[in-house]
Backbone as JSON, one array per atom type, in Angstrom:
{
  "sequence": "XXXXXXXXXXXXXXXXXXXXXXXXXXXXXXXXXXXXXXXXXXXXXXXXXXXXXXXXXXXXXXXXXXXXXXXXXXXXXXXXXXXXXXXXXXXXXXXXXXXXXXXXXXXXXXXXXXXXXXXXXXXXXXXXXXXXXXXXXXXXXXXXXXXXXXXXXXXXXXXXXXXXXXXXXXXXXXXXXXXXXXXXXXXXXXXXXXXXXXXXXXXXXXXXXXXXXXXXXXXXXXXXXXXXXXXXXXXXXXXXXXXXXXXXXXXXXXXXXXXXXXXXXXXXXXX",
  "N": [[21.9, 1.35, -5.18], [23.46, 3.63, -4.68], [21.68, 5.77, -5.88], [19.58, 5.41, -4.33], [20.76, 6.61, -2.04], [20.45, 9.25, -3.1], [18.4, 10.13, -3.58], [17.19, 9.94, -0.69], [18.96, 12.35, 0.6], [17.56, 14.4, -0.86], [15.12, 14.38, -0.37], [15.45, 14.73, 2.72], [16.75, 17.2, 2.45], [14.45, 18.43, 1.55], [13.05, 18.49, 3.49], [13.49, 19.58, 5.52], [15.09, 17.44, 7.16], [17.64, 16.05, 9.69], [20.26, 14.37, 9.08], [22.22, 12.22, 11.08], [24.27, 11.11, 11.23], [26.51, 8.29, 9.28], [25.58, 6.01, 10.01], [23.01, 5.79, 10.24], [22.01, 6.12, 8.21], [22.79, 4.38, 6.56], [21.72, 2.66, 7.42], [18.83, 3.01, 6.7], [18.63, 3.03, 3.73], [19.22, 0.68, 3.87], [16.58, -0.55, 4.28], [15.28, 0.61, 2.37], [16.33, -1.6, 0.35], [15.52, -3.88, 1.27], [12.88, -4.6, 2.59], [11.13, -3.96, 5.66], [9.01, -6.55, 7.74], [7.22, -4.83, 9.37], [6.77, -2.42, 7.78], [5.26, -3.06, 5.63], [3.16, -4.72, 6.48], [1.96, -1.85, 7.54], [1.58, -0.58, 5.55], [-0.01, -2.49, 3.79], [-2.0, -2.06, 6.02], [-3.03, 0.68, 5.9], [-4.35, 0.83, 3.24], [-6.18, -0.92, 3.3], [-7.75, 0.1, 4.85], [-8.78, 2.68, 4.33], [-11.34, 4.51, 3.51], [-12.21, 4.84, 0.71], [-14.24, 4.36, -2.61], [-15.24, 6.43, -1.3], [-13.27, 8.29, -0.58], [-10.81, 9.52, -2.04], [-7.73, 8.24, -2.48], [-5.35, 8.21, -2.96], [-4.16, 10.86, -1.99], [-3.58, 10.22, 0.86], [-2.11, 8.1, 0.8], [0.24, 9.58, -0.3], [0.61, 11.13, 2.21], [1.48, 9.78, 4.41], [3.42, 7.69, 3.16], [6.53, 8.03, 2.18], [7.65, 9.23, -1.2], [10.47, 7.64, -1.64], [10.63, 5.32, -0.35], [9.96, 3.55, -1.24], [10.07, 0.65, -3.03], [10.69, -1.85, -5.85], [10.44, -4.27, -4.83], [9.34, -4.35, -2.32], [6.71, -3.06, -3.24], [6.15, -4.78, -5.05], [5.74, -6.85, -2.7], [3.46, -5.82, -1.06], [1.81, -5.56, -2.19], [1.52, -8.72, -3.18], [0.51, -9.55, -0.97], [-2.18, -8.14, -0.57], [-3.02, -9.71, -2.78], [-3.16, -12.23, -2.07], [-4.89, -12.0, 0.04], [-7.15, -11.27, -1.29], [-8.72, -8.77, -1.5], [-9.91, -5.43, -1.61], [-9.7, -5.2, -4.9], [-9.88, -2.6, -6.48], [-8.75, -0.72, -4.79], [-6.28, -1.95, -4.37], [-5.14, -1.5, -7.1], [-5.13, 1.54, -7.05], [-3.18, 1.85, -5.06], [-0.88, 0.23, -6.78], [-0.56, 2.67, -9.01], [0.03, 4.7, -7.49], [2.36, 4.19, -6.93], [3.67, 3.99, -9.1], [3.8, 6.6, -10.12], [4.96, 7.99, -8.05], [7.6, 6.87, -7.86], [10.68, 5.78, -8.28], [11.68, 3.21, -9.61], [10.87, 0.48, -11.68], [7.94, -1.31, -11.77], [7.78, -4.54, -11.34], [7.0, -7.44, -13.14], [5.06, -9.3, -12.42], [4.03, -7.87, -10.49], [2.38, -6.67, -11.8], [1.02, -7.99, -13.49], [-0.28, -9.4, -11.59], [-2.3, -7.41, -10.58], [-3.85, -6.63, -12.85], [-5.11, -9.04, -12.9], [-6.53, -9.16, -10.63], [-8.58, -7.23, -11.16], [-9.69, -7.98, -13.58], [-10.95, -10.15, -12.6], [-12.53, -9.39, -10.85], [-14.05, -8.05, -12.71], [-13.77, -5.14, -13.15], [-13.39, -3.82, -16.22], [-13.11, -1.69, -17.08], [-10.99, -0.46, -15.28], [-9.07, -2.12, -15.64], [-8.49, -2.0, -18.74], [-7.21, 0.63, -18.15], [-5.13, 0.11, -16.62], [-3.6, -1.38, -18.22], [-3.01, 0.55, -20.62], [-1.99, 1.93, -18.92], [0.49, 1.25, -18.29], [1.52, 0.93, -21.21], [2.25, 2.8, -21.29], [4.21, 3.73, -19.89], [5.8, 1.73, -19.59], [6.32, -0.31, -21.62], [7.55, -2.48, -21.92], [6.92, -4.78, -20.03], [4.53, -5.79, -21.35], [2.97, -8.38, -22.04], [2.38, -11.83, -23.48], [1.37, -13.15, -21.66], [0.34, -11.22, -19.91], [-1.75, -10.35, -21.94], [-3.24, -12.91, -22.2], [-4.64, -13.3, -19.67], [-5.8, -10.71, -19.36], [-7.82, -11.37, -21.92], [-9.0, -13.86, -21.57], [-10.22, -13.22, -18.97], [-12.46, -11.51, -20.0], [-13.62, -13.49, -22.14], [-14.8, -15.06, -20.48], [-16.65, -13.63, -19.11], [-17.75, -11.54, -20.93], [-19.19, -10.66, -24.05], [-18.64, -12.09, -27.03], [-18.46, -11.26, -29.42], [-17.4, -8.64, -28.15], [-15.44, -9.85, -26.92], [-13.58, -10.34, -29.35], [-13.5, -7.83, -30.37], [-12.03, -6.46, -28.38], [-9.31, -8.02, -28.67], [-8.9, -6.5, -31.16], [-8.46, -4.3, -30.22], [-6.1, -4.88, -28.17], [-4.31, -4.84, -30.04], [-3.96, -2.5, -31.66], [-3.73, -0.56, -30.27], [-2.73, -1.06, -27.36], [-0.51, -3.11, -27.98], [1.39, -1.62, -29.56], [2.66, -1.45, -32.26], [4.05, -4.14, -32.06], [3.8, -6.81, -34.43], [0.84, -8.94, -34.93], [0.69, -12.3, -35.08], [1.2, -15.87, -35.03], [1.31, -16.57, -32.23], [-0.08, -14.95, -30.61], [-2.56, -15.51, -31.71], [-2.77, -17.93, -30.87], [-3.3, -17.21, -28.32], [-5.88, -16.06, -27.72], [-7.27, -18.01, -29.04], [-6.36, -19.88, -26.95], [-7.96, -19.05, -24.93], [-10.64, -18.91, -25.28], [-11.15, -21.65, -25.31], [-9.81, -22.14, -23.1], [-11.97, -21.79, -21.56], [-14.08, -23.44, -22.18], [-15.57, -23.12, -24.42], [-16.29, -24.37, -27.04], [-17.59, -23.87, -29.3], [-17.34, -21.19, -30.11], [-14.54, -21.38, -30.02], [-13.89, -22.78, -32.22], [-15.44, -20.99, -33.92], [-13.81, -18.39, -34.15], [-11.0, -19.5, -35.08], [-12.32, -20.32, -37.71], [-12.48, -17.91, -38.93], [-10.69, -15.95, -38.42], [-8.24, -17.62, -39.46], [-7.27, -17.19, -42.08], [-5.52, -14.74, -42.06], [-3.56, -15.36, -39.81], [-1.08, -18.07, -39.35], [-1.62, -20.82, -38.41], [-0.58, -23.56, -36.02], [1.24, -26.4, -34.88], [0.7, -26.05, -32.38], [-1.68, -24.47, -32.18], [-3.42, -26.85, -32.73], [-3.25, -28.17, -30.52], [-3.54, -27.25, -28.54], [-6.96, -26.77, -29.03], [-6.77, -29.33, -29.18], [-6.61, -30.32, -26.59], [-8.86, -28.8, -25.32], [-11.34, -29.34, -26.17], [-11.11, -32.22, -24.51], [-11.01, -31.66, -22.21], [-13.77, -30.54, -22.36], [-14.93, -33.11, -22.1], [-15.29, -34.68, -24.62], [-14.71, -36.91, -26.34], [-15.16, -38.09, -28.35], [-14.99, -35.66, -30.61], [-12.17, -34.66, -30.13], [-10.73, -36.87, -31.36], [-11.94, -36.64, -33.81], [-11.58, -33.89, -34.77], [-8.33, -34.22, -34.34], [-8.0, -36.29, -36.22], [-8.99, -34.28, -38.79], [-7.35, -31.95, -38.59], [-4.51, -33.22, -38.9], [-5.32, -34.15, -41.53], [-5.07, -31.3, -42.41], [-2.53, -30.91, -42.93], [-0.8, -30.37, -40.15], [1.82, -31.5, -38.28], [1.56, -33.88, -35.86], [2.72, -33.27, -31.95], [4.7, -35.05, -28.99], [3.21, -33.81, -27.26], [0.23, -33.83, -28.42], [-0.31, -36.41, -28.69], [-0.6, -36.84, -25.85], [-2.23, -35.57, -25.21], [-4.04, -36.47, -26.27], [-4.24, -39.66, -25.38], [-5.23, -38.88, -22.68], [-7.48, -38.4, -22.63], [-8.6, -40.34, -23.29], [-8.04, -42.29, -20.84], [-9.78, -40.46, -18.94], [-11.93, -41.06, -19.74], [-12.14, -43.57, -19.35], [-11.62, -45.41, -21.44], [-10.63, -48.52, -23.72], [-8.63, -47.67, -25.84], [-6.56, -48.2, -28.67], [-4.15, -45.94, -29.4]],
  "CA": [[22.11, 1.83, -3.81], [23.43, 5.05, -4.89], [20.46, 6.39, -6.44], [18.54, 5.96, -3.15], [21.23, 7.56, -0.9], [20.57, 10.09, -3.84], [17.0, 10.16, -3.23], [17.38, 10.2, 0.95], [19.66, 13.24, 0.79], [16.97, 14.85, -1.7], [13.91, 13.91, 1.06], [16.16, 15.17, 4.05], [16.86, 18.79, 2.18], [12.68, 19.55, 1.02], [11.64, 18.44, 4.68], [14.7, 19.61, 6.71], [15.47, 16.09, 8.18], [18.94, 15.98, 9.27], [21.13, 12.8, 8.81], [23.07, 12.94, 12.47], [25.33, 9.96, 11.25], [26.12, 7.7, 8.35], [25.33, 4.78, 10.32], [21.86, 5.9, 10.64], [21.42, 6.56, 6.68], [23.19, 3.33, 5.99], [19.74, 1.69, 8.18], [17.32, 3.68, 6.21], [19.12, 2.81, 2.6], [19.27, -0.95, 3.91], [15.68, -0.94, 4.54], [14.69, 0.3, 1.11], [16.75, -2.7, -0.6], [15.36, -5.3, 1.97], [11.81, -4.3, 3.44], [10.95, -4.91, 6.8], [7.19, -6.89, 7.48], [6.24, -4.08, 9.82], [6.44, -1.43, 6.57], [5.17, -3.86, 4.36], [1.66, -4.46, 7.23], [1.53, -0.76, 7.83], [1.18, 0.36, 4.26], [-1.71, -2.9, 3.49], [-3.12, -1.68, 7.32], [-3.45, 2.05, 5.11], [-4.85, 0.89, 1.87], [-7.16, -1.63, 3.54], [-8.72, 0.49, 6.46], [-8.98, 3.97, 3.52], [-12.72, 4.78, 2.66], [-12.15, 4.55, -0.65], [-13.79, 5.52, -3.24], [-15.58, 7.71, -1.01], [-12.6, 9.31, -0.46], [-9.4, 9.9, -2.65], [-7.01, 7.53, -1.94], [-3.8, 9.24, -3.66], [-3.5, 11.94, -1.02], [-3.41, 9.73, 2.15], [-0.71, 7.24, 0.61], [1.56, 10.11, -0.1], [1.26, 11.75, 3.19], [1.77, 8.26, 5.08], [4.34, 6.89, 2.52], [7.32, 8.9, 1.16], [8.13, 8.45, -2.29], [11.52, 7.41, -1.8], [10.9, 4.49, 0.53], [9.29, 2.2, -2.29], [10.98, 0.06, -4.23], [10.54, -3.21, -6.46], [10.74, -5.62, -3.47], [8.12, -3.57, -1.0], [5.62, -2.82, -3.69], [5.58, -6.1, -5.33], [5.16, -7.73, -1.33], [2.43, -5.0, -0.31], [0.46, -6.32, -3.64], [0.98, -9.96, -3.55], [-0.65, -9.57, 0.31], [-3.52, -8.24, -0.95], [-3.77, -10.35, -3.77], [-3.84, -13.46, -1.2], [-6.35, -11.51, 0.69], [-8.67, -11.32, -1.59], [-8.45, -7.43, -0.94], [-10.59, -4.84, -2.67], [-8.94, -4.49, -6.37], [-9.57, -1.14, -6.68], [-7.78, -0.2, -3.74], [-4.87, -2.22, -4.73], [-5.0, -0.69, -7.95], [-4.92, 3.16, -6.48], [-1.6, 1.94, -4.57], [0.1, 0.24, -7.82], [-0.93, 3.63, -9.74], [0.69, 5.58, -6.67], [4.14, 3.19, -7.42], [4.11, 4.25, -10.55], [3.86, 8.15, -10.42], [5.91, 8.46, -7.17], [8.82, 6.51, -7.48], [12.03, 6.01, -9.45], [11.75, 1.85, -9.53], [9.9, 0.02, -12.68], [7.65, -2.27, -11.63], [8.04, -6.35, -11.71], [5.99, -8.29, -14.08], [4.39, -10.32, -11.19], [3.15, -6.8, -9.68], [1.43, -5.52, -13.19], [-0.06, -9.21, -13.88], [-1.31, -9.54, -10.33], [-3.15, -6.31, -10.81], [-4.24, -7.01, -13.92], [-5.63, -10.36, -12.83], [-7.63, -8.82, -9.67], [-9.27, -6.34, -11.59], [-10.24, -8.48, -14.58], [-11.58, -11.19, -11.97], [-13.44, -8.35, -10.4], [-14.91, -7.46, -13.76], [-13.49, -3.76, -12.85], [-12.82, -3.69, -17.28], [-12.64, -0.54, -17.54], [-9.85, -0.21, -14.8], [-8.19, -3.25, -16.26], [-8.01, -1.44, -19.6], [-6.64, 1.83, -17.86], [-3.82, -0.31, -16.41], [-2.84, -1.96, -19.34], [-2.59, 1.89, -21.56], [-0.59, 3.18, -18.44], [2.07, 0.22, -19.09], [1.9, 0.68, -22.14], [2.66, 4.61, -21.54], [5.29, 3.61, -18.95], [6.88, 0.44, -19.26], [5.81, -1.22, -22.26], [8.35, -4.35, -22.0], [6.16, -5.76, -19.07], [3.22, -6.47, -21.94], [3.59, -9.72, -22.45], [1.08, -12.9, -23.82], [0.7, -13.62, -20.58], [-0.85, -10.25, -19.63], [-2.78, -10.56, -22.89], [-3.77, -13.97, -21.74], [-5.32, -12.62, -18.62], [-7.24, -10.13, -19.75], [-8.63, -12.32, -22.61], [-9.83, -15.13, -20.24], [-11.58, -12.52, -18.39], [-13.32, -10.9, -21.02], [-14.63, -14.53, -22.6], [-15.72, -15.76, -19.45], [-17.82, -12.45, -18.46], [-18.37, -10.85, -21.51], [-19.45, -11.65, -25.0], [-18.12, -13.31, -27.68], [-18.04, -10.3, -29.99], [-16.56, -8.03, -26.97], [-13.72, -10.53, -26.96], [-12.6, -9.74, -30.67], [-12.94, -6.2, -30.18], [-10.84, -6.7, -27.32], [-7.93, -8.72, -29.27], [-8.28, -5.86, -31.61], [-7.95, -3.04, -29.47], [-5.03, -4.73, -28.25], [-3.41, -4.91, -31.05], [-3.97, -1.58, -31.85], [-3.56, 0.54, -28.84], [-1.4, -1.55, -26.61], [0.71, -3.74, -27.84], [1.89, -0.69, -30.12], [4.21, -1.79, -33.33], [3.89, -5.52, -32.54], [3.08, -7.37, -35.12], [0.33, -10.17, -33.97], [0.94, -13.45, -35.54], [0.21, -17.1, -34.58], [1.23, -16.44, -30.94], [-1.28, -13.68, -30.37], [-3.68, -15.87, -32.49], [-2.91, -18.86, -29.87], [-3.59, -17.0, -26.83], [-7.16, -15.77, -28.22], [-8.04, -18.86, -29.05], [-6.61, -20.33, -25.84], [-9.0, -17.9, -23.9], [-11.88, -19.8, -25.49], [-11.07, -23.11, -25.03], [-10.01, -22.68, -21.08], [-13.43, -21.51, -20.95], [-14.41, -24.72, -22.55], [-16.45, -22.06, -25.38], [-15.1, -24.52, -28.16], [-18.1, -23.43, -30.46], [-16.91, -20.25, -30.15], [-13.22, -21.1, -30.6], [-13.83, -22.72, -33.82], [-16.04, -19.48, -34.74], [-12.46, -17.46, -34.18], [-10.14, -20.16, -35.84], [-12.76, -20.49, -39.15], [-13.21, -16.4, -39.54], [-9.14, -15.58, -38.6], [-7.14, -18.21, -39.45], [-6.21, -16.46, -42.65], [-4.84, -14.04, -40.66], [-2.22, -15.75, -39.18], [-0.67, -18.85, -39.92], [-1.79, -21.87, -37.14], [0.94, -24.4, -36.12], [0.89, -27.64, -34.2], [0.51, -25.97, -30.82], [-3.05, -24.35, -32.12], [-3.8, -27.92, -33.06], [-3.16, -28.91, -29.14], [-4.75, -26.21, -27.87], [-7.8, -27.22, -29.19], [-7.27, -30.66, -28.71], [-6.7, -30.24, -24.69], [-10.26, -27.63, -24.85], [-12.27, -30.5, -26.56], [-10.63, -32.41, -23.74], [-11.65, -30.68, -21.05], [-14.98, -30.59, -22.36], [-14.98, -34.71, -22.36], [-16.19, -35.04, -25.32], [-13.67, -37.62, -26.55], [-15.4, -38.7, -30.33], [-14.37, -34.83, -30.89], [-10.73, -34.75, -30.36], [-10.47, -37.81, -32.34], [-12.46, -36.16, -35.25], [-10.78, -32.72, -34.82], [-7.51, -34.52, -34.16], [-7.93, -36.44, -38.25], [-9.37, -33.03, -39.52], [-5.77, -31.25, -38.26], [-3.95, -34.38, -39.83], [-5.97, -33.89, -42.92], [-4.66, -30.11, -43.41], [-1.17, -30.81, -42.82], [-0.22, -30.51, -38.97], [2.27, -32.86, -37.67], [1.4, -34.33, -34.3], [4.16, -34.2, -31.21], [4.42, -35.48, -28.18], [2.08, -33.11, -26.3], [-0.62, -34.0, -29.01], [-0.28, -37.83, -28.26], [-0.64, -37.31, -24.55], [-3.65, -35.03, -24.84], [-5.7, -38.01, -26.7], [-4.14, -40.47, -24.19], [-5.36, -38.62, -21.38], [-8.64, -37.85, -22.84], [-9.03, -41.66, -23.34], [-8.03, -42.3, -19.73], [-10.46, -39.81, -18.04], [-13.28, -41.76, -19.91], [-11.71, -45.1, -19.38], [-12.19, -46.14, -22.7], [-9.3, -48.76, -23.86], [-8.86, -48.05, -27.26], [-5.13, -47.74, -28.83], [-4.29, -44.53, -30.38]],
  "C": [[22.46, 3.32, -3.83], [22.31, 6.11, -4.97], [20.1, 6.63, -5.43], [18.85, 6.51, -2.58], [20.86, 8.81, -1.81], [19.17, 11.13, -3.46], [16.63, 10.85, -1.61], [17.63, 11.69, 1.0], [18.37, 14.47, 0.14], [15.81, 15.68, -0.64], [14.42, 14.95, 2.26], [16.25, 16.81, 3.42], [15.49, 19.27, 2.05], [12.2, 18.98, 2.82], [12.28, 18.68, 5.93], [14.4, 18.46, 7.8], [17.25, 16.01, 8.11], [19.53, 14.86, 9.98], [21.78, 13.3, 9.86], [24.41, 11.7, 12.48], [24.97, 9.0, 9.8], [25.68, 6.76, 8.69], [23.75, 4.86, 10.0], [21.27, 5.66, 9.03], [22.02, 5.41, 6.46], [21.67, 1.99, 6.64], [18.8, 2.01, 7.55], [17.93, 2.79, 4.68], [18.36, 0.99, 2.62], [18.19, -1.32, 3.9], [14.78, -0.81, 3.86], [15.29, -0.98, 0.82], [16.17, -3.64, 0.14], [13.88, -4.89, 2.84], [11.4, -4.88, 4.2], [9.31, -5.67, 6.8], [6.57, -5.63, 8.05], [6.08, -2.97, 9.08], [5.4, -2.32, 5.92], [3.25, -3.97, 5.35], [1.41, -3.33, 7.12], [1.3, -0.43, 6.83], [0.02, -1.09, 3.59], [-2.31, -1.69, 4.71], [-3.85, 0.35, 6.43], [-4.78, 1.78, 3.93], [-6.27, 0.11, 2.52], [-8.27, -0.95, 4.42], [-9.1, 2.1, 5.9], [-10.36, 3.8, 3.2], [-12.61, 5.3, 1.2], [-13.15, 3.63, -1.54], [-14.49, 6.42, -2.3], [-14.38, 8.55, -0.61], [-11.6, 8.81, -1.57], [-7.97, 9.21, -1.74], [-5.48, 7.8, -1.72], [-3.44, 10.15, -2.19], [-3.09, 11.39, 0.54], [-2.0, 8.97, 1.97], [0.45, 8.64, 0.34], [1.67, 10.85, 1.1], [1.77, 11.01, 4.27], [3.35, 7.45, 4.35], [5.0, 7.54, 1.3], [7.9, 8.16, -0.25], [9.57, 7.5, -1.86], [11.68, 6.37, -0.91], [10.28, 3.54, -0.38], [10.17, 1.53, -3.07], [10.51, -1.05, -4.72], [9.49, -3.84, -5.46], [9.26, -5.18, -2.69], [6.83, -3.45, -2.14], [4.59, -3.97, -4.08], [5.24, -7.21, -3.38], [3.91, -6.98, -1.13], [1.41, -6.24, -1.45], [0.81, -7.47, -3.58], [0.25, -9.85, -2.08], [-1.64, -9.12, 0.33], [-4.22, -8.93, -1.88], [-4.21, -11.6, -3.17], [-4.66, -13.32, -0.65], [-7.31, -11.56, 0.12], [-9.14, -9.25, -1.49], [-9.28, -6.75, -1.81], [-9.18, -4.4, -4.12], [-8.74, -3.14, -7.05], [-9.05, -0.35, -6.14], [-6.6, -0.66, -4.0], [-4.13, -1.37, -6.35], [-4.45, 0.9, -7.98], [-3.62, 2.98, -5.82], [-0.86, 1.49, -5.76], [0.37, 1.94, -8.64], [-0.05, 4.69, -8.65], [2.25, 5.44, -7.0], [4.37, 3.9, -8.24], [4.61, 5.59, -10.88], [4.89, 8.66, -9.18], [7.27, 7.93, -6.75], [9.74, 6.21, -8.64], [12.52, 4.58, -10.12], [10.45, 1.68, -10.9], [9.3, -0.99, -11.99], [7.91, -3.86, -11.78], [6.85, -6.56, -12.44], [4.8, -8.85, -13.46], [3.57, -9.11, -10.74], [2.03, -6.68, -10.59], [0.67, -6.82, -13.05], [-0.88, -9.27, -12.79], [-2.55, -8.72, -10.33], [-4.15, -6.29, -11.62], [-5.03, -8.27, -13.72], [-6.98, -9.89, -11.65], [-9.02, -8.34, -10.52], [-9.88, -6.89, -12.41], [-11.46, -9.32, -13.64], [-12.95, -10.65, -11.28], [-14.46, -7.72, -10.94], [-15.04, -6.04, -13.53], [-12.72, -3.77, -14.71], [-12.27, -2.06, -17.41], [-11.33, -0.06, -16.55], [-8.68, -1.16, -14.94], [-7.43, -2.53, -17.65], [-7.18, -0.39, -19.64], [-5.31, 1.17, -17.6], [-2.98, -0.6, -17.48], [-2.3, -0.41, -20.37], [-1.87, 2.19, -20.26], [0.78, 2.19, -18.09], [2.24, 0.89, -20.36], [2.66, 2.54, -22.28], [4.54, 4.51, -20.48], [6.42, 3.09, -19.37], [6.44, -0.82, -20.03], [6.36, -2.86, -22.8], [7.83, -5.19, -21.09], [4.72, -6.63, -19.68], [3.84, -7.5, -22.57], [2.33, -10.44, -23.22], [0.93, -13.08, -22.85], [-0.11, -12.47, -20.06], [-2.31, -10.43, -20.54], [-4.03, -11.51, -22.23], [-5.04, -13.26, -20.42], [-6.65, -12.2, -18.49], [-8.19, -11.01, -20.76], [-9.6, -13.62, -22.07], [-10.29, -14.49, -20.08], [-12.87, -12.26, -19.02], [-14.21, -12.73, -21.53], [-15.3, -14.97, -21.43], [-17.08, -14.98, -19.16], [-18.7, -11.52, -19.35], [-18.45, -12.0, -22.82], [-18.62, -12.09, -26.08], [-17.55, -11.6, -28.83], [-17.06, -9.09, -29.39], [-15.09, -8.71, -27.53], [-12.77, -10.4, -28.34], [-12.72, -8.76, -30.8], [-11.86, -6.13, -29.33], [-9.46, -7.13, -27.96], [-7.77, -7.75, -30.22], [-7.68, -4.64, -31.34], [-6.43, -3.3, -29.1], [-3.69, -4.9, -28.85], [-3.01, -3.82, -31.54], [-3.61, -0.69, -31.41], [-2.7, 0.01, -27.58], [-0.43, -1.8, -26.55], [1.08, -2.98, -29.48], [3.04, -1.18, -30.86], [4.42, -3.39, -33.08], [3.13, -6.07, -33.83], [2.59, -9.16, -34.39], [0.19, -11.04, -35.19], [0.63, -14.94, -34.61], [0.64, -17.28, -33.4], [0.16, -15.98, -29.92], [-2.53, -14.93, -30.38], [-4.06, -17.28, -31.12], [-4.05, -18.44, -28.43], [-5.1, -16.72, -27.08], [-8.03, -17.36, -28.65], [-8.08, -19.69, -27.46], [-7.74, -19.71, -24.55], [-10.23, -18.51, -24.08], [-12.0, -21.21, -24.46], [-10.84, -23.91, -23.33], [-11.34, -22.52, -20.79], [-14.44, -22.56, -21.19], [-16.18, -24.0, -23.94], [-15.92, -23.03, -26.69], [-16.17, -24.16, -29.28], [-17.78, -21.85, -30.92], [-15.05, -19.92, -30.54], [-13.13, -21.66, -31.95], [-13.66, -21.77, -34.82], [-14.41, -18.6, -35.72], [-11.73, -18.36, -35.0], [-11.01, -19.93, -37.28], [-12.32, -18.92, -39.9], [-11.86, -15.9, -39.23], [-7.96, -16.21, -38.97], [-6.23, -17.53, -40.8], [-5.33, -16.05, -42.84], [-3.03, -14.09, -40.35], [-2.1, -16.93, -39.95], [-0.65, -20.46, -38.69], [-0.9, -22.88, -37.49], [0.2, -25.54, -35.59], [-0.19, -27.6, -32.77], [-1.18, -25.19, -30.87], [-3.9, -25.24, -32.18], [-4.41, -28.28, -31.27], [-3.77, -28.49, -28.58], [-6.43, -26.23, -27.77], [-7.93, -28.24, -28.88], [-7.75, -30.77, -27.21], [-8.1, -29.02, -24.07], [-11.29, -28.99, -25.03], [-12.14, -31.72, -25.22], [-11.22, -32.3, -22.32], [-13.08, -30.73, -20.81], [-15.92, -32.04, -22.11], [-15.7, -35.38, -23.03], [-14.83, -35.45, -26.67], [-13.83, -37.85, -28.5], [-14.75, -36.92, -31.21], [-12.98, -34.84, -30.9], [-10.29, -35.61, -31.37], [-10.59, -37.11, -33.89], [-12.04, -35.05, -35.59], [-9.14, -33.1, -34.7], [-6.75, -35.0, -36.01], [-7.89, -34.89, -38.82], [-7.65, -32.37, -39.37], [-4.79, -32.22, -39.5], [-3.59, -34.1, -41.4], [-5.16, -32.21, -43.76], [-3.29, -29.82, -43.22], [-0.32, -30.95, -41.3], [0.38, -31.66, -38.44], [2.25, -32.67, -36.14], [2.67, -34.08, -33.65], [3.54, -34.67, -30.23], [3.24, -34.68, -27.12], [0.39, -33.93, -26.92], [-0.64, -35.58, -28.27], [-0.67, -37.98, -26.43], [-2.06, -36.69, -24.13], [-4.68, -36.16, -25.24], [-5.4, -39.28, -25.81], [-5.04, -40.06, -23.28], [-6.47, -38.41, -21.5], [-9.53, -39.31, -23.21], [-8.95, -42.17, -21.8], [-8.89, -41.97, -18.63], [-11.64, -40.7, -18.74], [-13.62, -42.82, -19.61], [-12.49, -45.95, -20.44], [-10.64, -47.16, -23.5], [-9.24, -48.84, -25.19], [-7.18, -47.5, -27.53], [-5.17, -46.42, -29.95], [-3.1, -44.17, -30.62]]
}
């Protein structure tokens, strides 16, 4: 709360606005920490109704929307209402990217992923990849596996197969900076396959990296619940032994994926 009266007072001296009462600055303060809907419409009604890209989007949002009125709360609402919309992604993008450079607030997790999820879905990669390096330049505790995740889905669904392990190595390399990727990483890369129901392709990746890393139970499951998916039941079974065979002990997740994969076929066999 400080900070922003810090901020206000800042605003009010470069644009001679003068505070005629504290009551008045205690309404403005209150309305960063708690944003009203009719800010929160008026700044989509901007982004949505901007000719963009034919025009430059940057210069309209800051002469419409002072830095110092953004925060968390307001940025992350503006962006999940376009993400329910359906909204152009590259326009939402040009306002996160505005967040970022004009205000004094770190983003939420929920904002970056949302973003990150449009844009991938949009098959806008190359502005997917820009987001992810200006986290990683910013605010690199918001890269998570679940961002990873994200982008990785995208990429197997839309692009190719080789793409997608350039991709897992780029971000190993250039993103997720000083992590070391191990059989978490290794999960989510394979899980990216297998939602896609690609399981000749997630093998591919398990045969040619498992090295690598070191696969657990939950890469076991992962696969099981892709094979699964695919309903191709004599597989799980036979990939289910094979696991068995190289050591993996079953848990309860495992047991419920070959239940349930016996169920959807309605086949009554005990397992």
């Amino acid at each position: 709360m400080y900070r922003i009266k810090l901020l206000l007072i800042l605003y009010a001296r470069i644009f001679g606005i003068h505070r005629r009462d504290l009551s008045l600055e205690f309404k403005v303060t209150n309305s960063l920490m708690y944003p009203k809907e009719i800010e929160i419409e008026r700044i989509i009604k901007i982004v949505n109704d901007h000719p963009f890209p034919d025009h430059p989007l940057h210069p309209t949002l800051l002469q419409h929307i002072p830095p110092f009125v953004l925060s968390t709360l307001l940025v992350k609402n503006v962006l999940d209402r376009l993400f329910v919309a359906h909204s152009n992604g590259l326009k939402a993008f040009e306002f996160f990217k505005f967040s970022l450079q004009h205000s004094c607030v770190r983003p939420s997790s929920d904002a970056f992923e949302k973003r990150l999820h449009i844009l991938a879905r949009m098959r806008y990669f190359d502005k997917a990849w820009e987001l992810m390096e200006e986290i990683q330049r910013t605010d690199p505790s918001l890269l998570t596996l679940k961002s990873m995740s994200i982008l990785l889905s995208r990429i197997v669904k839309f692009q190719t197969y080789e793409d997608t392990l350039e991709a897992f190595e780029r971000l190993k390399k250039n993103i997720f900076v000083g992590r070391k990727f191990g059989t978490d990483e290794f999960n989510v890369l394979l899980r990216a396959f297998c939602t896609q129901r690609k399981m000749k392709e997630a093998r591919s990746v398990f045969n040619k990296m498992h090295p690598r890393f070191s696969p657990n139970t939950k890469t076991m499951n992962i696969f099981l619940l892709g094979f699964k998916e695919s309903g191709d039941v004599t597989t799980v079974e036979l990939f289910y032994h094979e696991m068995v065979q190289r050591g993996f002990k079953p848990n309860n997740v495992t047991y419920n994926i070959r239940i349930d994969a016996y169920c959807k076929k309605d086949v009554s066999v005990m397992v």
